[in-house]
C-alpha positions in Angstrom: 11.5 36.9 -24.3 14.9 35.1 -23.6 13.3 33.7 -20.1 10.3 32.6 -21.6 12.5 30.8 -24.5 14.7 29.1 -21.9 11.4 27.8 -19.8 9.5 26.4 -22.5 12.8 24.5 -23.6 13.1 23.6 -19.7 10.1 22.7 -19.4 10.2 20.5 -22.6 13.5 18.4 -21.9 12.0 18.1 -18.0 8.9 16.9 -19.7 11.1 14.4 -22.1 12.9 13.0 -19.3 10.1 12.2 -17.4 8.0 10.1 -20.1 11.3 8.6 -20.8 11.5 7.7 -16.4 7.8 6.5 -17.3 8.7 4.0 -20.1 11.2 2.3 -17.9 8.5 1.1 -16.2 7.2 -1.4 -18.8 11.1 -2.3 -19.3 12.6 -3.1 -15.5 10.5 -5.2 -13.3 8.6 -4.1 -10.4 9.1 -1.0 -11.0 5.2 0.3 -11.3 5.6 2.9 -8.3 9.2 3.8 -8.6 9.3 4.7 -12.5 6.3 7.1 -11.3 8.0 9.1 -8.4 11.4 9.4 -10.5 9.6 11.2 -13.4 7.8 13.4 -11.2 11.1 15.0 -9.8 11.5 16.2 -13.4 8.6 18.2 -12.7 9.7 19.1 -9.0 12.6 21.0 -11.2 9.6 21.9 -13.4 8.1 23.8 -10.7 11.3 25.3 -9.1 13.0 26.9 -12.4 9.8 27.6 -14.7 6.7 29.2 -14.2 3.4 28.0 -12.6 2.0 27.7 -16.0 4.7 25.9 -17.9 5.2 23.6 -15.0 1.3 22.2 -15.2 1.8 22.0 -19.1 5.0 19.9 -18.9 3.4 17.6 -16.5 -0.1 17.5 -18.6 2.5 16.7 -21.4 4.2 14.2 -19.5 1.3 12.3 -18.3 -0.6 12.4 -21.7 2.6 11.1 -23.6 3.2 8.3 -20.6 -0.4 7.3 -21.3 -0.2 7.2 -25.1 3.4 5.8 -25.1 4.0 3.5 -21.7 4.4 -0.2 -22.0 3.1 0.0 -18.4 0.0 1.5 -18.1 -0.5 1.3 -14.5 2.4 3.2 -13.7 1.4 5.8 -16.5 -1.6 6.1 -15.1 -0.5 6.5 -11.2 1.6 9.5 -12.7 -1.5 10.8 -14.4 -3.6 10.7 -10.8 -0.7 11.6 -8.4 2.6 13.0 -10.5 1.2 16.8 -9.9 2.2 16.4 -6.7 5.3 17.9 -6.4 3.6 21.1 -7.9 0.6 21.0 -5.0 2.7 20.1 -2.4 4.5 23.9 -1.9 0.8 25.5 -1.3 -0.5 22.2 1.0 2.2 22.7 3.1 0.8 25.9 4.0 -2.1 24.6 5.6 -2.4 25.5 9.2 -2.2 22.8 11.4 0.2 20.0 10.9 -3.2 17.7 11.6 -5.2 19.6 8.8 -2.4 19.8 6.2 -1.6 16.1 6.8 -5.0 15.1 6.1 -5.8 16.9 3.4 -2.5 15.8 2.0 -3.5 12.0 2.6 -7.3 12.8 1.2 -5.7 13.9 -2.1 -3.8 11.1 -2.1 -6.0 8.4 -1.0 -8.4 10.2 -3.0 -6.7 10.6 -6.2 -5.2 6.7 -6.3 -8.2 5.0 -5.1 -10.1 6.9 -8.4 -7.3 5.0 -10.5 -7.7 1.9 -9.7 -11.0 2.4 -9.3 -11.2 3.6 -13.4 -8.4 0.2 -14.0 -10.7 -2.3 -12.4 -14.4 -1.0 -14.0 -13.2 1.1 -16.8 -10.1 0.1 -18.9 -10.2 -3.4 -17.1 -6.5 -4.5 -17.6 -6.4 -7.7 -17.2 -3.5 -8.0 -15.0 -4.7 -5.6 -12.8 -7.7 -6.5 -12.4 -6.8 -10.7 -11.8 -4.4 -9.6 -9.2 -7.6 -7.8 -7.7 -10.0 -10.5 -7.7 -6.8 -13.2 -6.1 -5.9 -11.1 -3.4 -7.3 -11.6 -0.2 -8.8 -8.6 1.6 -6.1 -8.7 4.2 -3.7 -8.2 1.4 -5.5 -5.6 0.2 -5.8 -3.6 3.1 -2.6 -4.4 4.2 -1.5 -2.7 0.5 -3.6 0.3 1.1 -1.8 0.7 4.5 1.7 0.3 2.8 0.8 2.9 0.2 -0.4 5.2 2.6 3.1 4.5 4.2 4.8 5.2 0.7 2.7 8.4 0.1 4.0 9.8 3.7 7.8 8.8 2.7 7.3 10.4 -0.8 5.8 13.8 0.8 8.8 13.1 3.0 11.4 12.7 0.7 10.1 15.3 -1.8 10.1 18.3 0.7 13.7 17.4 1.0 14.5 17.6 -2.0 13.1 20.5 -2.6 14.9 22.3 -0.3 18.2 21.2 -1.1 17.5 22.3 -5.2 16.5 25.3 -3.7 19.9 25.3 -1.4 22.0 24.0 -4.3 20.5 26.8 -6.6 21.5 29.7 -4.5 25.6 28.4 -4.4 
């Protein structure tokens, strides 16, 4: 019962600190994919101290309370489409070969941010969004998909790190 108690309150404050990482992205400039990654290593913690289950809540917490209580919406929403990923990424990394698992890796991703914007332009139709969209050239576009493909591959990166030194900083 006392483990239980101690991940739900976990899993709470890990949830907490990541809508809090989500707000800051309506508050410090250009910070729409930054404020994103930053709250989903609260729920990289989420997923190495808690269980499976109270790990997917805090992050459905997260993302619902970033969406309901982000000045930025566009950053709440790329951590609704893509902040799970620090909970996926353990069981895609044991895909078998390093060609499969890296594409299936970049299908999610390409997959799961394309469906965003996809819902921003047609759906919710923010404004600012969506004007950026229609003055952009689509050279600049493609050259943005390319650098977020770029960003995703650094993030997988820098998140399988990090993993493993929590996991080598827990043991001490």
């Amino acid at each position: 019962m006392k483990q239980k108690t101690h991940e739900l309150a976990l899993a709470s404050i890990l949830g907490a600190t990541a809508v809090v990482l989500l707000m800051l992205g309506g508050i410090v400039p250009l910070s729409t994919y930054a404020c994103p990654v930053l709250a989903s290593l609260a729920i990289l913690v989420a997923g190495e101290e808690c269980r499976t289950r109270c790990a997917w809540l805090c992050f459905v917490a997260a993302a619902i309370l970033g969406l309901l209580l982000g000045p930025d919406k566009e950053s709440a929403l790329l951590f609704a489409f893509l902040g799970y990923y620090p909970l996926l990424q353990p069981k895609l990394d044991a895909l078998r070969p390093a060609p499969v698992r890296m594409a299936v890796k970049l299908a999610l991703a390409i997959t799961a941010v394309g469906t965003m914007y996809a819902l921003i332009l047609f759906v919710f139709r923010l404004e600012v969004v969506v004007q950026e969209f229609y003055a952009a050239s689509p050279a600049v576009l493609w050259t943005t998909i390319a650098l977020g493909v770029l960003l995703f591959l650094m993030y997988d990166l820098a998140l399988h790190r990090l993993a493993a030194y929590y996991r080598y900083r827990r043991r001490k």
